[in-house]
C-alpha positions as CSV (number, residue, x, y, z in Angstrom):
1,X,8.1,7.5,4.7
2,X,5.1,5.6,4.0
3,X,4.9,7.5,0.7
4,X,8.8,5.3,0.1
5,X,7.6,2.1,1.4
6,X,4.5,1.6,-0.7
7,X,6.3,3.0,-3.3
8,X,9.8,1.8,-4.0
9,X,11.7,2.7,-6.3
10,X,9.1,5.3,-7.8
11,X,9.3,7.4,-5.0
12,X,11.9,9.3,-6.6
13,X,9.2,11.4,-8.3
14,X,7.1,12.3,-5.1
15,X,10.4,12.9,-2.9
16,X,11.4,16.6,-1.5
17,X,14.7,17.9,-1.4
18,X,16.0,18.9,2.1
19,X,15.0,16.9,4.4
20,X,17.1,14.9,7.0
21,X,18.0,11.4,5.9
22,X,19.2,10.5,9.4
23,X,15.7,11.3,10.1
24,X,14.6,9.3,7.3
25,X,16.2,6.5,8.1
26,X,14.8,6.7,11.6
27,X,11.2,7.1,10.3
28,X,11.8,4.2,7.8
29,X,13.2,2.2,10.8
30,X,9.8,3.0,13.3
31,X,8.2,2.0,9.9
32,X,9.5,-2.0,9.3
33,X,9.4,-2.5,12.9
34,X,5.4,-3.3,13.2
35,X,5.8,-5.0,9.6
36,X,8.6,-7.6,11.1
37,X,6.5,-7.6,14.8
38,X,2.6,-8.2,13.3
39,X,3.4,-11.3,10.9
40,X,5.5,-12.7,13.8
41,X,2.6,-12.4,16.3
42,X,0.3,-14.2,13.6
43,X,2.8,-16.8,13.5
44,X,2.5,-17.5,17.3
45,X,-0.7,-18.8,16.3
46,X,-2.5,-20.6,13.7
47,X,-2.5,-18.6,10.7
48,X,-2.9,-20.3,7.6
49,X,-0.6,-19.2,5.2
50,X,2.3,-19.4,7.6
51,X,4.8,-19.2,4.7
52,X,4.1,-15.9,3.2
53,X,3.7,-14.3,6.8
54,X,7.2,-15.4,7.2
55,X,8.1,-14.3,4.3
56,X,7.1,-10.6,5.3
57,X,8.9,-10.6,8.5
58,X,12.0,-11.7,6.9
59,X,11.7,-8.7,4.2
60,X,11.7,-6.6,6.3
61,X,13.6,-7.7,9.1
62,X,16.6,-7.5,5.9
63,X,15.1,-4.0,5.6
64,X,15.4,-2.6,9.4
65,X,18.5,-4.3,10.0
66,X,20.4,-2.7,6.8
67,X,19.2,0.6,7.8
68,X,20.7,-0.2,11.6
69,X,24.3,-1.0,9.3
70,X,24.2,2.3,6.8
């Protein structure tokens, strides 16, 4: 699942044939999680570039919770 996430939409070309996509889904899930938690916990402080940390838990937070819908 990393493999997906770092590479969007040219994963196609490293993807196997087979395999789960429940289980896929629930790996991608486990995956966004830490990526929505970690820039909120920066947020609770004083990180500098508040707005791009945002940013990235808002991505993803679209991400987790379209996967919790399909």
């Amino acid at each position: 699942m990393f493999l997906q996430l770092r590479f969007g939409d040219q994963y196609s070309a490293l993807s196997r044939p087979g395999l789960d996509p429940a289980r896929l889904d629930l790996y991608m899930l486990a995956m966004r999680l830490p990526l929505v938690a970690g820039p909120l916990r920066l947020l609770d402080g004083d990180f500098p570039h508040r707005t791009v940390m945002q940013e990235i838990a808002e991505h993803n937070a679209k991400k987790a919770l379209a996967l919790l819908v399909s």
